[in-house]
mmCIF file of the N, C-alpha and C atoms, coordinates in Angstrom:
data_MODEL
# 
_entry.id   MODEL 
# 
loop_
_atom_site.group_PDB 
_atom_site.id 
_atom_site.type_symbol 
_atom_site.label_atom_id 
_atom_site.label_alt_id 
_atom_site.label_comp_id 
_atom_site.label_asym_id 
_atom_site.label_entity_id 
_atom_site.label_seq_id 
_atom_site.pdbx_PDB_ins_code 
_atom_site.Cartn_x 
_atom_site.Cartn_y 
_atom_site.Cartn_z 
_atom_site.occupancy 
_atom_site.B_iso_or_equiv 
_atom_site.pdbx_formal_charge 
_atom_site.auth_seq_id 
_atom_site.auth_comp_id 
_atom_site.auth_asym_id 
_atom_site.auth_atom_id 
_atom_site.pdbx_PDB_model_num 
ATOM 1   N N  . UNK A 1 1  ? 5.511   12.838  -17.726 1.00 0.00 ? 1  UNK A N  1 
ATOM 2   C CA . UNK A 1 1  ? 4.889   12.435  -16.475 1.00 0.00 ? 1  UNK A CA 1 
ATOM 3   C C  . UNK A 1 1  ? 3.766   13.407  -16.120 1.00 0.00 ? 1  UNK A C  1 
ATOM 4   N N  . UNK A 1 2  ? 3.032   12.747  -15.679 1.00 0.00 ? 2  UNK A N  1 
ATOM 5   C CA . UNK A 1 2  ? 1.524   13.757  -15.032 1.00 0.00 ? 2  UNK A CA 1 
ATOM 6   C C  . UNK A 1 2  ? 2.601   14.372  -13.957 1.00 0.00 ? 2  UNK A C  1 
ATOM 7   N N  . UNK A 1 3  ? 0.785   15.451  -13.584 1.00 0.00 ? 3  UNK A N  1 
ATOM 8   C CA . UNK A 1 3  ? 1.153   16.059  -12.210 1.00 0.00 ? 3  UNK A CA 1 
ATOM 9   C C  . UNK A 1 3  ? 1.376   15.631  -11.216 1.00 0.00 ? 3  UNK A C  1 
ATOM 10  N N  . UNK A 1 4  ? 0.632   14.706  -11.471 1.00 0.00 ? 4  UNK A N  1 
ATOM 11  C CA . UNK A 1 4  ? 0.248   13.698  -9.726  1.00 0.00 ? 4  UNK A CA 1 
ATOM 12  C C  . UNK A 1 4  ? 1.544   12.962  -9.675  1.00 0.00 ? 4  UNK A C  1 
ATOM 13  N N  . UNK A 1 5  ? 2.387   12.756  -10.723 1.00 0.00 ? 5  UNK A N  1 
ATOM 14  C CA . UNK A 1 5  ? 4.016   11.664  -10.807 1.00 0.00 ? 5  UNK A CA 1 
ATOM 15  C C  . UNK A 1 5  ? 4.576   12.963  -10.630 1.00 0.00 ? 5  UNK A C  1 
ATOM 16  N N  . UNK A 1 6  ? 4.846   13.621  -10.617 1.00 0.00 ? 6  UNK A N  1 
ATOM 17  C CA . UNK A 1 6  ? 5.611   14.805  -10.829 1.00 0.00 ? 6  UNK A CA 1 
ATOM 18  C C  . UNK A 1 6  ? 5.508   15.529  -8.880  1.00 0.00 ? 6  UNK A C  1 
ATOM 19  N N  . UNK A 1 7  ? 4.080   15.209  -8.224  1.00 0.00 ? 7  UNK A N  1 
ATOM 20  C CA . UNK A 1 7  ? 4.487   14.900  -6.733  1.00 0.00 ? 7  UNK A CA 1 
ATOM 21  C C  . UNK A 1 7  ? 4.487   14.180  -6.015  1.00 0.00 ? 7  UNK A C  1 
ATOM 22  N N  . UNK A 1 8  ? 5.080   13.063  -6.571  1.00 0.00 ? 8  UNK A N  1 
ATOM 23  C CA . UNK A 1 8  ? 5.702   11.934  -5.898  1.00 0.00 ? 8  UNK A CA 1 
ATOM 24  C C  . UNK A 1 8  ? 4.289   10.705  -6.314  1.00 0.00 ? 8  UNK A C  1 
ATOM 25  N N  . UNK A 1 9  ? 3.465   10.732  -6.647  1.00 0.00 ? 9  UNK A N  1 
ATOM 26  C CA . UNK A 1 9  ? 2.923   9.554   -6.927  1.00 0.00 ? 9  UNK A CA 1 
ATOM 27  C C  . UNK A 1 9  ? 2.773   8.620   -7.923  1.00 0.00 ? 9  UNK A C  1 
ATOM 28  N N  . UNK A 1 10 ? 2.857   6.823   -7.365  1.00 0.00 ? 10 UNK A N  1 
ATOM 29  C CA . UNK A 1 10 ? 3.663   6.131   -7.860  1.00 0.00 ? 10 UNK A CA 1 
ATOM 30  C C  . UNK A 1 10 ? 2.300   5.533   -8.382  1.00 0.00 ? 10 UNK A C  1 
ATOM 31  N N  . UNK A 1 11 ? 1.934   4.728   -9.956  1.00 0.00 ? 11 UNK A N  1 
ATOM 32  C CA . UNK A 1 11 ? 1.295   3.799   -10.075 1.00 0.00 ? 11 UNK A CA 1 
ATOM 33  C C  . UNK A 1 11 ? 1.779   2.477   -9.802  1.00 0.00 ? 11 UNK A C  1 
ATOM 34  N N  . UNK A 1 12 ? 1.346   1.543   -9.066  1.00 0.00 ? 12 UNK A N  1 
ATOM 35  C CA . UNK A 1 12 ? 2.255   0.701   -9.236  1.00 0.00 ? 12 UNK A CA 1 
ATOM 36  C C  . UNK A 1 12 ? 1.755   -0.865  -9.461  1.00 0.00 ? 12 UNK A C  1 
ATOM 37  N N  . UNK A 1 13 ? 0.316   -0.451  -9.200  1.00 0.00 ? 13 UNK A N  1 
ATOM 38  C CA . UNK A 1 13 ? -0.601  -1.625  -10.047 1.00 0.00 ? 13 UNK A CA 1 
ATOM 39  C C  . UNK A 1 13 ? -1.432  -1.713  -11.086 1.00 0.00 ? 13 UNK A C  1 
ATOM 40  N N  . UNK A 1 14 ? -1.858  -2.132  -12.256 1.00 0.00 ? 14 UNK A N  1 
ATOM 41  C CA . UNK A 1 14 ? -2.728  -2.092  -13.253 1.00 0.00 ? 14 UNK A CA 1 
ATOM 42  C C  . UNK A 1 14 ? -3.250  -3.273  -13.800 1.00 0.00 ? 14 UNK A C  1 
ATOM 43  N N  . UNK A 1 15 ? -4.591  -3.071  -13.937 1.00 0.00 ? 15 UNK A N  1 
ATOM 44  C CA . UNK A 1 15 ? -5.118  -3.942  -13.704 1.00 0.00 ? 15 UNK A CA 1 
ATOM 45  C C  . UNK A 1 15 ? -5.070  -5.305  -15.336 1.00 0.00 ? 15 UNK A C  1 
ATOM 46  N N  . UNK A 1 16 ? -4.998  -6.341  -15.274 1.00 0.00 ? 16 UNK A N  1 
ATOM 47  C CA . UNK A 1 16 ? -4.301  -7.331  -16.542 1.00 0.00 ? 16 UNK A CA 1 
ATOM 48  C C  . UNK A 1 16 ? -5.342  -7.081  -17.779 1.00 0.00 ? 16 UNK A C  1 
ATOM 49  N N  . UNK A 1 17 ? -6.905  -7.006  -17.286 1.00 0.00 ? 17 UNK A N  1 
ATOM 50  C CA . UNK A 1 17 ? -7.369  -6.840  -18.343 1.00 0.00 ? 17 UNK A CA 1 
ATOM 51  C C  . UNK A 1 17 ? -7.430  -5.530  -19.536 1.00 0.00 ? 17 UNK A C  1 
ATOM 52  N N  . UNK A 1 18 ? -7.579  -4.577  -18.335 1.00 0.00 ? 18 UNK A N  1 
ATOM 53  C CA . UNK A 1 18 ? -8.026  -3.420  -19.395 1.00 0.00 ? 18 UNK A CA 1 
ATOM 54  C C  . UNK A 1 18 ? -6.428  -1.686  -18.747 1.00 0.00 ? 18 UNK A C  1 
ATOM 55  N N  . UNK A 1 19 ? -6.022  -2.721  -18.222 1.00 0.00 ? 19 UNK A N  1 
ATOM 56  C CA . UNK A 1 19 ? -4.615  -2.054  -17.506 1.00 0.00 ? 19 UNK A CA 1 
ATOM 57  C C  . UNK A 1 19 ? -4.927  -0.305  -17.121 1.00 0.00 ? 19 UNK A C  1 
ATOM 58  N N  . UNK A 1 20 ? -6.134  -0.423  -16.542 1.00 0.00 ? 20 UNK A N  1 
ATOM 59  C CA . UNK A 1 20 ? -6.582  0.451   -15.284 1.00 0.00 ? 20 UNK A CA 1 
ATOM 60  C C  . UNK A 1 20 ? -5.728  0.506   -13.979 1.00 0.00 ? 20 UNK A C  1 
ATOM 61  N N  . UNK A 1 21 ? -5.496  1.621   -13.675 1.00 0.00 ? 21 UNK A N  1 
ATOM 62  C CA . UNK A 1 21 ? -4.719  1.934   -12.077 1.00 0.00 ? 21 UNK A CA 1 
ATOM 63  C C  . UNK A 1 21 ? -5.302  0.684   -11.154 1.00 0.00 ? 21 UNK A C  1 
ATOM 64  N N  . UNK A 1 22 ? -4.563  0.262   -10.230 1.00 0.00 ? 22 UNK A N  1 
ATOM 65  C CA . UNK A 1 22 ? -5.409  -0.323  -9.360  1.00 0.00 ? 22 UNK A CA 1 
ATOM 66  C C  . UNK A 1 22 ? -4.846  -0.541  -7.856  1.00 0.00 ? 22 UNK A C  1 
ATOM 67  N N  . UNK A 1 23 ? -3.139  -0.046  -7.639  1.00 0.00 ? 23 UNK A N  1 
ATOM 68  C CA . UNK A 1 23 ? -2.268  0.329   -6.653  1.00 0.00 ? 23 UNK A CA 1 
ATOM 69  C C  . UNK A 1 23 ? -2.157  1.776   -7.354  1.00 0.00 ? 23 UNK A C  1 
ATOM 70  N N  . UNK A 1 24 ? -1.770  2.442   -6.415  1.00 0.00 ? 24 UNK A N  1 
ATOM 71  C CA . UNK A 1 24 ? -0.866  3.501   -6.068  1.00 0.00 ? 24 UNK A CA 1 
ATOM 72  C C  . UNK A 1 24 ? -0.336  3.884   -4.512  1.00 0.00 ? 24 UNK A C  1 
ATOM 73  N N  . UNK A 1 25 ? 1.035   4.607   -5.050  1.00 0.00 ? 25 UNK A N  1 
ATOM 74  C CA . UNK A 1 25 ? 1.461   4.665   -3.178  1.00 0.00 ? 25 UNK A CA 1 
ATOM 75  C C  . UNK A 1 25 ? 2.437   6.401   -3.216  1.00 0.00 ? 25 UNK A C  1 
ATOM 76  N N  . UNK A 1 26 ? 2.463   6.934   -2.218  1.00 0.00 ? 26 UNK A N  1 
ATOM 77  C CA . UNK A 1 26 ? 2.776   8.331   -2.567  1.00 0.00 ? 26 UNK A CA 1 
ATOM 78  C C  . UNK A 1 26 ? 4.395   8.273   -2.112  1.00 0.00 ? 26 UNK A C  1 
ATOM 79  N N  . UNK A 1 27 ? 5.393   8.880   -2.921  1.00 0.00 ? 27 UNK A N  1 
ATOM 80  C CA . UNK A 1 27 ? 6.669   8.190   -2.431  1.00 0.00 ? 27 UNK A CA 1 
ATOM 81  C C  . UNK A 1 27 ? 6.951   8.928   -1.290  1.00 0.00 ? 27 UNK A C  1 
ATOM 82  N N  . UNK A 1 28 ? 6.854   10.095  -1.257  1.00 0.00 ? 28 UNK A N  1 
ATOM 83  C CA . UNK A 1 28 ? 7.337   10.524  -0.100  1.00 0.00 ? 28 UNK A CA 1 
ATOM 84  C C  . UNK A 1 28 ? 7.119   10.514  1.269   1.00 0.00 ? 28 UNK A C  1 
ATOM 85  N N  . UNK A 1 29 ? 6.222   9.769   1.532   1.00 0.00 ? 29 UNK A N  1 
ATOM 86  C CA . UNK A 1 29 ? 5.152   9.618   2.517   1.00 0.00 ? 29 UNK A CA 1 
ATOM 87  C C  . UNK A 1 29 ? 5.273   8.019   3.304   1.00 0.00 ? 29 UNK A C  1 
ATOM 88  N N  . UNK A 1 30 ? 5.716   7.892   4.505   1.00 0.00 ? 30 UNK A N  1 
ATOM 89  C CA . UNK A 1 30 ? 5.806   6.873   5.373   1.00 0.00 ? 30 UNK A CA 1 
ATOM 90  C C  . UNK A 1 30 ? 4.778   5.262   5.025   1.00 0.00 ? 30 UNK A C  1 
ATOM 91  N N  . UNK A 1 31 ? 3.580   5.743   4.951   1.00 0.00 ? 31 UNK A N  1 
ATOM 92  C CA . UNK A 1 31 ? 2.930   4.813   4.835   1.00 0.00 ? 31 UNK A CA 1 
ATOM 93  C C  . UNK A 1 31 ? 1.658   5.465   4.065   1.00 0.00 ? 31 UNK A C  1 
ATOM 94  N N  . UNK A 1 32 ? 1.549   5.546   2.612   1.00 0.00 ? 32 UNK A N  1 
ATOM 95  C CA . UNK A 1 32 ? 0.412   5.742   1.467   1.00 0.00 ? 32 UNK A CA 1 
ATOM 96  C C  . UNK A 1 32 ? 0.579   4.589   0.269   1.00 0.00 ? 32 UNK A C  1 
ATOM 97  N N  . UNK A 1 33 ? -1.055  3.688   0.798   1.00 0.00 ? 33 UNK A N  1 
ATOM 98  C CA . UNK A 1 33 ? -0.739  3.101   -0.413  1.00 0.00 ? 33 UNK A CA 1 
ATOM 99  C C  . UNK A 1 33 ? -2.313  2.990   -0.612  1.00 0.00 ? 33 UNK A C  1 
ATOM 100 N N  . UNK A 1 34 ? -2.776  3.031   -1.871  1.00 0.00 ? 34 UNK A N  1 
ATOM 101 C CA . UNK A 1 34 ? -4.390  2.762   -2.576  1.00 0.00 ? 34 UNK A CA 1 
ATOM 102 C C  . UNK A 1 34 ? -4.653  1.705   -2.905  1.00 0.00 ? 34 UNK A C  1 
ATOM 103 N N  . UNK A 1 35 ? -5.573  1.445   -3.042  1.00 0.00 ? 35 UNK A N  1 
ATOM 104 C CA . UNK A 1 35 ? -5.633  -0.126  -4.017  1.00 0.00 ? 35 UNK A CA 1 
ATOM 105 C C  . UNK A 1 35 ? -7.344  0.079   -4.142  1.00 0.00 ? 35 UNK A C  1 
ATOM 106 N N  . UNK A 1 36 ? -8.042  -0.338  -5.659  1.00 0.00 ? 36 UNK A N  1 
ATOM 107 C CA . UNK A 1 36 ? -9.442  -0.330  -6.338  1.00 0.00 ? 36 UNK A CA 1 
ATOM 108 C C  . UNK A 1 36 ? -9.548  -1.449  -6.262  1.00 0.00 ? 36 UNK A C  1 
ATOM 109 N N  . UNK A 1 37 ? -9.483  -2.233  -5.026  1.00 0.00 ? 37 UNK A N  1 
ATOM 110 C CA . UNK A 1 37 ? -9.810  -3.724  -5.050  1.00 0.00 ? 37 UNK A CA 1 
ATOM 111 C C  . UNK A 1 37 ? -9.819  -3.980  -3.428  1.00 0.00 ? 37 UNK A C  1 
ATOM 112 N N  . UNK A 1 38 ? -10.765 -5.018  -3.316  1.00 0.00 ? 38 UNK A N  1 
ATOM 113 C CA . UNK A 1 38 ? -10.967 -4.954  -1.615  1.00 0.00 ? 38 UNK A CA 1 
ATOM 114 C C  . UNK A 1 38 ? -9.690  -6.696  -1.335  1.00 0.00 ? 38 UNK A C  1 
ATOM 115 N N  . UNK A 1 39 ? -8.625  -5.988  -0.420  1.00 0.00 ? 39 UNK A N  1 
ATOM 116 C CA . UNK A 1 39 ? -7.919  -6.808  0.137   1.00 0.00 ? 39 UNK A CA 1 
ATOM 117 C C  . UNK A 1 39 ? -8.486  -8.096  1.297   1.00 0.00 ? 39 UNK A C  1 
ATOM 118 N N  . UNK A 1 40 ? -9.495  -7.067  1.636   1.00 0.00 ? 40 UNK A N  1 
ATOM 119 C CA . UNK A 1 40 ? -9.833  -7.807  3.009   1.00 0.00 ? 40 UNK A CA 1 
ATOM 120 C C  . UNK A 1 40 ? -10.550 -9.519  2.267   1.00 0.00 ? 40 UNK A C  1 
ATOM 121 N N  . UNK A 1 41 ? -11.073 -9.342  0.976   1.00 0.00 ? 41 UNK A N  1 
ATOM 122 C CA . UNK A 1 41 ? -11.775 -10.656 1.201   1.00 0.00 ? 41 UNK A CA 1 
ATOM 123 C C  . UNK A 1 41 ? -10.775 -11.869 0.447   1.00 0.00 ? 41 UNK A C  1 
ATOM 124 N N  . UNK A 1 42 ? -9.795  -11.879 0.637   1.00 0.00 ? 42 UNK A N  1 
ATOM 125 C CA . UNK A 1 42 ? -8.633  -12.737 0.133   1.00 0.00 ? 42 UNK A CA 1 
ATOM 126 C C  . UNK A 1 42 ? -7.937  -12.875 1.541   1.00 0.00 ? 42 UNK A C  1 
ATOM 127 N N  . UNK A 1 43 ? -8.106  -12.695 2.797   1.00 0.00 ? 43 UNK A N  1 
ATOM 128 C CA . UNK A 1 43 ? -7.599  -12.316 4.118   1.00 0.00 ? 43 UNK A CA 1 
ATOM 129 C C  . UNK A 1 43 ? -8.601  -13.563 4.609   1.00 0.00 ? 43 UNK A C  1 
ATOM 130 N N  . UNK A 1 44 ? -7.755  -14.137 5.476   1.00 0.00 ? 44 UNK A N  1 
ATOM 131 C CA . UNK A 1 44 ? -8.180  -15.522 6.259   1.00 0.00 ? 44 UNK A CA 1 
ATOM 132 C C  . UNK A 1 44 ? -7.610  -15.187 7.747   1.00 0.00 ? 44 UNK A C  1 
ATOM 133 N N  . UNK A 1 45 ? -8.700  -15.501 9.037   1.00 0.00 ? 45 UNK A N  1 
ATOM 134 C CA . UNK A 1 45 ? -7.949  -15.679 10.590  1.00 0.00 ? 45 UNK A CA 1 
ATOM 135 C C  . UNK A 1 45 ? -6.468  -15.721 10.600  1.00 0.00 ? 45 UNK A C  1 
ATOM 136 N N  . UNK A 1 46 ? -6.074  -16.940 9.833   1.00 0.00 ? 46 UNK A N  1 
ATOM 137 C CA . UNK A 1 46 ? -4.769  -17.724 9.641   1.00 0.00 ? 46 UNK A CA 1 
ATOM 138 C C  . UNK A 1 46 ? -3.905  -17.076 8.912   1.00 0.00 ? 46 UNK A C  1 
ATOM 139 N N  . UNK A 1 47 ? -4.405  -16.373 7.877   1.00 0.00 ? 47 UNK A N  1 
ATOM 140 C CA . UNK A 1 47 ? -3.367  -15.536 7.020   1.00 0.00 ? 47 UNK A CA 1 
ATOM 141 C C  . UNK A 1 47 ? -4.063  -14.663 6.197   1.00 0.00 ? 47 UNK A C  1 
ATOM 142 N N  . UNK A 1 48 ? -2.974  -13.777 6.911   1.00 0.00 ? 48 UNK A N  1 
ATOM 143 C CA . UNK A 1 48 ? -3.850  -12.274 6.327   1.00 0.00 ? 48 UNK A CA 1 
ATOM 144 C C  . UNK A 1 48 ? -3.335  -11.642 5.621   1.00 0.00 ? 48 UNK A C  1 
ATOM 145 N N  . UNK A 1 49 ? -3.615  -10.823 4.752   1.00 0.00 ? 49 UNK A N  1 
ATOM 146 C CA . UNK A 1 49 ? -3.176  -9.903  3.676   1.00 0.00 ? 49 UNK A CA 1 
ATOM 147 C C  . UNK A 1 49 ? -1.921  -9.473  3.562   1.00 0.00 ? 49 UNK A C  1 
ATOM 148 N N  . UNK A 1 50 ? -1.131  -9.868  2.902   1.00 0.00 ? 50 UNK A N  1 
ATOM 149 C CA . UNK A 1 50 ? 0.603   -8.757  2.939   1.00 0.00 ? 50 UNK A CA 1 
ATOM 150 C C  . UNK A 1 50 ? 0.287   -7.306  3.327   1.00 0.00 ? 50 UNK A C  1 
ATOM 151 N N  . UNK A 1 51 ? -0.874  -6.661  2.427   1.00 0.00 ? 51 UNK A N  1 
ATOM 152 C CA . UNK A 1 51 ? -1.152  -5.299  2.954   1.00 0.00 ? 51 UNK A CA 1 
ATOM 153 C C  . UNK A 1 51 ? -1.451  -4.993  4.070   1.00 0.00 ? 51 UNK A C  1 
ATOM 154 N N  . UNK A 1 52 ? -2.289  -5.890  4.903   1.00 0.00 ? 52 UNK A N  1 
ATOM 155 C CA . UNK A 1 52 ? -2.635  -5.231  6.322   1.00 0.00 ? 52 UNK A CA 1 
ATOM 156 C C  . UNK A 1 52 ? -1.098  -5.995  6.864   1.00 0.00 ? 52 UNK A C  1 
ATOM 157 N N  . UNK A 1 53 ? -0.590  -7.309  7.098   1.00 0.00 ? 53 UNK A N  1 
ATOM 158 C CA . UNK A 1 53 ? 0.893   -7.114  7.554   1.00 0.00 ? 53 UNK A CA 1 
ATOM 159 C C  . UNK A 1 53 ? 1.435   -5.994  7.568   1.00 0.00 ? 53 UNK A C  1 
ATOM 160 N N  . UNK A 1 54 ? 1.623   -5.367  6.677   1.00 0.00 ? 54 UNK A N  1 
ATOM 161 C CA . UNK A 1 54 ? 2.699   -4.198  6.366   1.00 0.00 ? 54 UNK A CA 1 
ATOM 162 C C  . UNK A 1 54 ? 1.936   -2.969  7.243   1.00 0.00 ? 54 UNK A C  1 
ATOM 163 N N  . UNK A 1 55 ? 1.055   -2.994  7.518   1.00 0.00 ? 55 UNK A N  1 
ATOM 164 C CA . UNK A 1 55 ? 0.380   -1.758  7.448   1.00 0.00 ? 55 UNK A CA 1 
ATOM 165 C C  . UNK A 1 55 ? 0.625   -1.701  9.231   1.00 0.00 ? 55 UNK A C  1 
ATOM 166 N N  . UNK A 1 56 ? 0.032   -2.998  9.994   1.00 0.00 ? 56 UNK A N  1 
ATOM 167 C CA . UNK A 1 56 ? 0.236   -3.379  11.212  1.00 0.00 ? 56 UNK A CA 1 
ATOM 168 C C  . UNK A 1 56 ? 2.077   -3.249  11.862  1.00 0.00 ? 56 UNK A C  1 
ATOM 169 N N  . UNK A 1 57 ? 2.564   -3.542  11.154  1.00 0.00 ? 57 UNK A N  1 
ATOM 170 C CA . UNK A 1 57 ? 4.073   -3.395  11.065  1.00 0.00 ? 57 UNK A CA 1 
ATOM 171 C C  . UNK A 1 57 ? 4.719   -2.234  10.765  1.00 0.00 ? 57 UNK A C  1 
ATOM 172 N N  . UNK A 1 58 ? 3.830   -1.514  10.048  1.00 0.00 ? 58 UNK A N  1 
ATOM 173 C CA . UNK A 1 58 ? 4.233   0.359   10.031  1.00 0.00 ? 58 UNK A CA 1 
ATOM 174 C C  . UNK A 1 58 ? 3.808   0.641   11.107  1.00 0.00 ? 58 UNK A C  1 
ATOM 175 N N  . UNK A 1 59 ? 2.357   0.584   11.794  1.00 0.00 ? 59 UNK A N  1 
ATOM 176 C CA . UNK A 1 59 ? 2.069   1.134   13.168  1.00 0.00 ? 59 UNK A CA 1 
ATOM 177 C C  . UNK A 1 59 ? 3.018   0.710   13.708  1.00 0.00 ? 59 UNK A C  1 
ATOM 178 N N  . UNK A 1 60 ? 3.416   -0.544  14.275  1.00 0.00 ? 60 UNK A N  1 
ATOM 179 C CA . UNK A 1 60 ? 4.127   -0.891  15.525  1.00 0.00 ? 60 UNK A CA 1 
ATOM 180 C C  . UNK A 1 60 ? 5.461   0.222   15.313  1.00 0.00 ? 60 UNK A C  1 
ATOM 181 N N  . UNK A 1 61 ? 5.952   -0.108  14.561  1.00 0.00 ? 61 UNK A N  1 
ATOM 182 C CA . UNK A 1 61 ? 7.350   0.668   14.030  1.00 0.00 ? 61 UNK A CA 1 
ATOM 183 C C  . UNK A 1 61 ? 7.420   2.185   14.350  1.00 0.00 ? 61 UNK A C  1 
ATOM 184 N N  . UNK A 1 62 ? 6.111   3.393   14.072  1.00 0.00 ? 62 UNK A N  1 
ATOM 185 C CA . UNK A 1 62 ? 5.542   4.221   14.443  1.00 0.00 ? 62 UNK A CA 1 
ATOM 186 C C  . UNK A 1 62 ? 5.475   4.636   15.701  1.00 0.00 ? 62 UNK A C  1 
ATOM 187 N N  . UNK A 1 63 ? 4.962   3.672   16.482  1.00 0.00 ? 63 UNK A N  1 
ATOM 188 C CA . UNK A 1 63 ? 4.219   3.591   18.175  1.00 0.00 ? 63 UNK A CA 1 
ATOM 189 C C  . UNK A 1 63 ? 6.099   3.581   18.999  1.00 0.00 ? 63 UNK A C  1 
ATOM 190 N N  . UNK A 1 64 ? 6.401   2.707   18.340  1.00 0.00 ? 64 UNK A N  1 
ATOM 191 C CA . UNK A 1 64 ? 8.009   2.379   19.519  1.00 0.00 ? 64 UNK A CA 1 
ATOM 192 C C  . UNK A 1 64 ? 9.070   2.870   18.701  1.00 0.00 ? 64 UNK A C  1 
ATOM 193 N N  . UNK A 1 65 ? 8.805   4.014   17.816  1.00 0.00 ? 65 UNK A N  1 
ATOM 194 C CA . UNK A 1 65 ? 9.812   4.579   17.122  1.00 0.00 ? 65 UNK A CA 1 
ATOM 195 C C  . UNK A 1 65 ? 11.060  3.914   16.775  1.00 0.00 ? 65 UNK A C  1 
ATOM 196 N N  . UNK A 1 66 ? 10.601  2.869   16.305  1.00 0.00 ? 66 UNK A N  1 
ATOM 197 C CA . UNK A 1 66 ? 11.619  1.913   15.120  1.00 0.00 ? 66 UNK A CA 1 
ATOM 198 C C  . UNK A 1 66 ? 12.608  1.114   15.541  1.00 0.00 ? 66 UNK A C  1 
ATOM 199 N N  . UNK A 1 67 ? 12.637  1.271   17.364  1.00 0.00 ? 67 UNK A N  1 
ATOM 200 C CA . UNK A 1 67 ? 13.463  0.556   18.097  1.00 0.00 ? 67 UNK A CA 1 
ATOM 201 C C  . UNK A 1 67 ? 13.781  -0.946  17.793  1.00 0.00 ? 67 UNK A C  1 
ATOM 202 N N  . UNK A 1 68 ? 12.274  -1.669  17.981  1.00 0.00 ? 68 UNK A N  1 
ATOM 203 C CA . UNK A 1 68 ? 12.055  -2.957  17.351  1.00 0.00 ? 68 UNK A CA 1 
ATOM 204 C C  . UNK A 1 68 ? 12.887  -3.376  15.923  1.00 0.00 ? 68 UNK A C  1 
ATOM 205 N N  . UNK A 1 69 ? 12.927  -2.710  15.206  1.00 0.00 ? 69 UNK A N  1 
ATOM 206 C CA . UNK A 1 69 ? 12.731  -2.970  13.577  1.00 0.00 ? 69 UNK A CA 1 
ATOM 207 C C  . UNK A 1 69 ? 14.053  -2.701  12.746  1.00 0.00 ? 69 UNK A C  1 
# 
């Protein structure tokens, strides 16, 4: 394992053609995740990205300290 796996970071996407990184997320860490690809333009008014879901849903969770959740 590299260094960077060795402190806690995860690959966890690659890409089909030439299987380049293209997620990573840091494990120890509440909310770290990367991505070499723009989410936003697959994101519609109506339905939006699993990633920003999640991400909006870590804040809330954050803000009212997990009471909700």
């Amino acid at each position: 394992a590299s260094k960077l796996q060795k402190a806690g970071l995860l690959f966890v996407g690659h890409s089909v053609r030439d299987n380049r990184i293209e997620m990573l997320e840091l494990s120890d860490h509440p909310f770290f995740i990367g991505v070499q690809y723009h989410p936003e333009f697959n994101a519609r008014p109506e339905k939006s990205h699993p990633l920003f879901n999640a991400f909006i849903e870590e804040a809330i969770k954050r803000k009212y300290n997990d009471q909700f959740f």
